[in-house]
C-alpha positions in Angstrom: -35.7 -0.2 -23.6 -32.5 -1.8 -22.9 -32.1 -5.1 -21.6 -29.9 -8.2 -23.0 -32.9 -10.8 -21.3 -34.6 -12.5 -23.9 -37.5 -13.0 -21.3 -37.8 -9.7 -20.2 -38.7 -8.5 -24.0 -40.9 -11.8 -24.1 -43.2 -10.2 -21.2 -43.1 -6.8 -22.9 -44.1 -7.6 -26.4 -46.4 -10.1 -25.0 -48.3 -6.9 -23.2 -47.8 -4.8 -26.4 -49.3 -7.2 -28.6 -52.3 -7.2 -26.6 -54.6 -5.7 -28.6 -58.7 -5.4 -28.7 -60.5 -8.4 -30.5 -62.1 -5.9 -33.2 -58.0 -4.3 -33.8 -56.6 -8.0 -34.1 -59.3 -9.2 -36.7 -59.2 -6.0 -38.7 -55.0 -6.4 -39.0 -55.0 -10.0 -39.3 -57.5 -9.3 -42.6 -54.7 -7.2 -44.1 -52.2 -9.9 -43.3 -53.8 -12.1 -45.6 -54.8 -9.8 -48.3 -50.9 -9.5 -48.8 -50.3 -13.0 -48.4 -52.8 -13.9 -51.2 -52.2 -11.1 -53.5 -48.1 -10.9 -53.0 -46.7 -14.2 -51.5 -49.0 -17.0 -53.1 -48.9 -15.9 -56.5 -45.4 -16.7 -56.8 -45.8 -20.3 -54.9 -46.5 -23.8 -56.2 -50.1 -23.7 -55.6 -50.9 -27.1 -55.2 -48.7 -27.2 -52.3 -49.5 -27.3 -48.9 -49.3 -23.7 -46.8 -47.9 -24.7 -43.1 -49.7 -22.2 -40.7 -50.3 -22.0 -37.4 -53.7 -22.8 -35.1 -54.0 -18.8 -33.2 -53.2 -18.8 -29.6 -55.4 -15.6 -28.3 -53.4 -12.4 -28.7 -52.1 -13.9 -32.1 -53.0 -13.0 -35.7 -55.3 -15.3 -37.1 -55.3 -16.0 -40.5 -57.2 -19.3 -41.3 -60.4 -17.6 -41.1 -59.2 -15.3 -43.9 -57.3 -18.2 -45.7 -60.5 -20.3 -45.7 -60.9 -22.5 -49.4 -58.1 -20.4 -50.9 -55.5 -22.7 -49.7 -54.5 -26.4 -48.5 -52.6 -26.3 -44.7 -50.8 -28.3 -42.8 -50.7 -27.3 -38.9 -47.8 -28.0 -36.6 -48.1 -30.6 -33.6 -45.4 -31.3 -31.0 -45.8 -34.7 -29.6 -43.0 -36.8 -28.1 -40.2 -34.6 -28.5 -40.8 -33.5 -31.9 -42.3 -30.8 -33.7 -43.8 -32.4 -37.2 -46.0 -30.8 -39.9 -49.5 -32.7 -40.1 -51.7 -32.5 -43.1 -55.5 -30.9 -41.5 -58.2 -30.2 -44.1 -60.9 -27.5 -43.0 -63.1 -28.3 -40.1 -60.7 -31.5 -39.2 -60.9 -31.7 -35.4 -58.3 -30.7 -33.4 -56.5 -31.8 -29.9 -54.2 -30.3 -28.0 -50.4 -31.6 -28.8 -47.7 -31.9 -26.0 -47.5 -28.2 -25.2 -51.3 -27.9 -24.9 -51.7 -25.9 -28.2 -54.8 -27.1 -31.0 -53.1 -29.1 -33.5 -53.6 -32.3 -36.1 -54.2 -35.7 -34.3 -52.0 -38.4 -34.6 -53.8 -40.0 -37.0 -53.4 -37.1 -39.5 -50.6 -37.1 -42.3 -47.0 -35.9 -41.6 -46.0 -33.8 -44.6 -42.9 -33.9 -46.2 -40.8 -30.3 -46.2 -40.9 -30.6 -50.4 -44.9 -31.2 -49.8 -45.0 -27.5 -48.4 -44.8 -24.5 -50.6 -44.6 -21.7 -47.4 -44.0 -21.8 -43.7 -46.4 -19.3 -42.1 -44.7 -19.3 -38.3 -46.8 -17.1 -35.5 -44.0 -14.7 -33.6 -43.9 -12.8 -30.4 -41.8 -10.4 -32.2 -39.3 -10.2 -35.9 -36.0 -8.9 -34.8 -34.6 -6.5 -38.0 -32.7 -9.3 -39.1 -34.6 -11.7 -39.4 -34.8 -14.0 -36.4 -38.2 -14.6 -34.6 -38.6 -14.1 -30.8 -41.2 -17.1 -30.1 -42.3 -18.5 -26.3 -39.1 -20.4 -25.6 -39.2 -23.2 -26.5 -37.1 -23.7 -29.5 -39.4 -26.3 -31.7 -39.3 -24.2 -34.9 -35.5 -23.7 -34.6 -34.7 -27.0 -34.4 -37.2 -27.8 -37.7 -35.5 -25.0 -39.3 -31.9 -26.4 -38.1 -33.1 -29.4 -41.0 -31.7 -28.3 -44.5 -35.0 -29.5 -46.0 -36.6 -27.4 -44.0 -34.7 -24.4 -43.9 -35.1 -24.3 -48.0 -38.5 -24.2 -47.9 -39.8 -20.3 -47.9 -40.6 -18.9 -44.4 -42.7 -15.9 -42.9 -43.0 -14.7 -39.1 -46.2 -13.5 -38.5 -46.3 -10.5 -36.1 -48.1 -7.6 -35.2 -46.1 -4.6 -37.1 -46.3 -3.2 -33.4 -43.7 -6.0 -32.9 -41.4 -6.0 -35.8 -37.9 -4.4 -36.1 -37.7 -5.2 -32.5 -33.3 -5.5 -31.1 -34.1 -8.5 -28.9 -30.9 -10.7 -28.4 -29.9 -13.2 -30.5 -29.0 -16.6 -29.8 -26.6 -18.7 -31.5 -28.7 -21.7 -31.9 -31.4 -19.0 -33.6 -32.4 -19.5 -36.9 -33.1 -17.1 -39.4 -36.6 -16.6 -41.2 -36.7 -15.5 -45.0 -39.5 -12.8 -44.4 -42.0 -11.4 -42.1 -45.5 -10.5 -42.4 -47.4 -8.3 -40.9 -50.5 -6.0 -41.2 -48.5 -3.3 -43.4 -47.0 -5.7 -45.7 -44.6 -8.3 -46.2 -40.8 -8.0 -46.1 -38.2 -10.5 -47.5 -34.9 -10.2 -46.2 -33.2 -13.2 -48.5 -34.0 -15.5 -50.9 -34.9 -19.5 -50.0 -32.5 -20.9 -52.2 -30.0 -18.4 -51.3 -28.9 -15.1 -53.3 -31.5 -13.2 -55.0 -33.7 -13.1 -57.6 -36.2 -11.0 -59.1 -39.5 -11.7 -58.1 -38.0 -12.6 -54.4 -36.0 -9.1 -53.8 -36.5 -7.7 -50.6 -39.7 -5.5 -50.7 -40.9 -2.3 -48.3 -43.5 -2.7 -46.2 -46.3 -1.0 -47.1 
């Protein structure tokens, strides 16, 4: 396909993600066999993990995830995309974009509280930028140095990854991606490389 519209690959990748409940279970299972058995090991583990509550076509890995680690969940209320604390089986409300999240009475979480940012995407493009719904809320958390240090993943469908969507400048980067065939780093949080964070082939 060739277009230059971000929008128009929105749509399509939103069709091709589309996949059968049984499909999107079964791939979202591998997701977070690699996340426990490649990712985690190498993280502070009495951090938090900042995922995601699953909009329908998206992987969902909390289910998977369930006692094996502490999360925080995003919630966008009054202009502002903040990380809140949410322990299993905490309720949930719908935040200013009408997606489950935290209420306001849960805890905002410092970025040096958090030990990964799991962040859901439409689509990875093959450097490392996320194609998302629009909105911009994770690039402007990411735009915050704190933030951007802390170790990211975009969660995708591998149907979806290594996609040429265009790139704004206001984009930010992500360090990895993960998806049902593995998980990819393309640079190191702190910067440079190092041993146990070189880039890895998906598998």
């Amino acid at each position: 396909m060739t277009t230059n519209s971000k929008s128009e690959w929105r749509r399509l990748l939103l069709q091709r993600r589309r996949l059968a409940h049984g499909q999107r279970q079964q791939r979202a299972q591998a997701m977070a066999a690699h996340l426990l058995e490649q990712v985690l090991p190498q993280l502070n583990t009495d951090a938090l993990v900042a995922g995601y509550a699953a909009l329908a076509a998206e992987p969902d890995l909390a289910p998977c995830l369930h006692g094996k680690v502490a999360l925080a969940l995003p919630a966008v209320r009054q202009g502002r995309l903040r990380l809140r604390r949410w322990g299993w089986g905490d309720p949930l409300a719908p935040d200013d974009c009408g997606v489950p999240a935290p209420p306001v009475t849960a805890q905002v979480v410092a970025p040096s509280a958090v030990a990964l940012l799991l962040i859901p995407a439409v689509a990875m493009h093959p450097a490392g930028f996320r194609l998302g719904y629009g909105g911009g809320w994770y690039d402007r958390l990411l735009s915050q140095p704190a933030w951007a240090q802390r170790p990211s993943l975009g969660v995708c469908f591998s149907c979806c990854a290594a996609i040429p969507f265009p790139v704004d400048p206001w984009d930010r980067p992500l360090h990895g991606q993960l998806t049902e065939a593995g998980v990819h780093w393309w640079r190191h949080p702190q910067g440079g490389e190092s041993e146990s964070w070189k880039p890895c082939s998906e598998r």
